[in-house]
C-alpha positions as CSV (number, residue, x, y, z in Angstrom):
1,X,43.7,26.0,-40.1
2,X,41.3,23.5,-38.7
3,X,40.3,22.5,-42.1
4,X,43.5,21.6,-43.1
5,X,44.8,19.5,-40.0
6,X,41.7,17.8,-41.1
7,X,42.8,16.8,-44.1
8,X,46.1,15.9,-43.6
9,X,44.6,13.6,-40.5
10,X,42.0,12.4,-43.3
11,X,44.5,11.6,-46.3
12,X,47.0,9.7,-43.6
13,X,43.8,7.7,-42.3
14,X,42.9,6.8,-46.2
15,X,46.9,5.7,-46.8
16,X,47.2,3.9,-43.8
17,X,43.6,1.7,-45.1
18,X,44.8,1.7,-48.6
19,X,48.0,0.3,-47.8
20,X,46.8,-2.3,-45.4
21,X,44.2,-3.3,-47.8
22,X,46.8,-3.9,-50.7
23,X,49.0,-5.5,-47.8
24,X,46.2,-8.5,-47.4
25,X,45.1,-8.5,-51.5
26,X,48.0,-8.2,-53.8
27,X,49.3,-11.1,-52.5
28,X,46.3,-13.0,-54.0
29,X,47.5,-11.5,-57.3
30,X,50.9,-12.6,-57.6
31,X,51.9,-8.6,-56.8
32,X,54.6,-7.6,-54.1
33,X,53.1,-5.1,-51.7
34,X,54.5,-1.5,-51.7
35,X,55.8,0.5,-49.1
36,X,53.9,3.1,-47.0
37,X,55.8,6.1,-48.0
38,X,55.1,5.2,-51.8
39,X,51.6,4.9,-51.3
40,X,51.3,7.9,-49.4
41,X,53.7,9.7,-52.1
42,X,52.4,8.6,-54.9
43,X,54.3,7.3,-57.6
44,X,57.5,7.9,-58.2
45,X,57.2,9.8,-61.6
46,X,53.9,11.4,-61.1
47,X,53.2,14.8,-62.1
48,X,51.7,17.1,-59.7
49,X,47.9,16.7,-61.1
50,X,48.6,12.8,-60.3
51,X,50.2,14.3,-57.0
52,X,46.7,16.1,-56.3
53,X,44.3,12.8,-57.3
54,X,46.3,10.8,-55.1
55,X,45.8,13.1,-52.0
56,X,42.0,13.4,-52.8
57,X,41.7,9.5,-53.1
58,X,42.9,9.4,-49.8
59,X,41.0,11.8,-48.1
60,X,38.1,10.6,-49.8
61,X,38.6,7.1,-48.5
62,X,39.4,8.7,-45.0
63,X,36.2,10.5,-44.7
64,X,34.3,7.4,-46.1
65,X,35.5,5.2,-43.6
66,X,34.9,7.7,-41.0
67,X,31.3,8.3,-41.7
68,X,30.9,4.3,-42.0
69,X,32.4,3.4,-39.3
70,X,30.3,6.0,-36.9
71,X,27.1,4.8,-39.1
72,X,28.1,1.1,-38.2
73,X,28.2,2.2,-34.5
74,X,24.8,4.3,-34.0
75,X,22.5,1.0,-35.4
């Protein structure tokens, strides 16, 4: 059970910096910046493999940012 509150915590983390990133950068690209819930969603049409890759690309960027930020702060 622990593993999995874990992940959800780590996939929300990973959204929330994805979609604040794309908030400050597609802008500079001409792009209008999506909404939260569609970045945390996925697409609209995706399939559920795209469902899956979307979940682990935020996780990943969760835990990445995690163990950067504690690396940052023990130097």
């Amino acid at each position: 059970m622990d593993s999995f509150i874990g992940s959800v915590i780590f996939e929300f983390w990973g959204a929330l910096l994805v979609y604040i990133f794309q908030l400050a950068f597609r802008p500079l690209i001409g792009k209008k910046p999506r909404a939260f819930k569609e970045i945390y969603n996925g697409g609209k049409k995706e399939k559920n493999a795209g469902i899956f890759l979307n979940g682990s690309i935020h996780i990943i960027v969760g835990i990445l940012s995690v163990v950067f930020t504690l690396l940052l702060l023990n130097k």
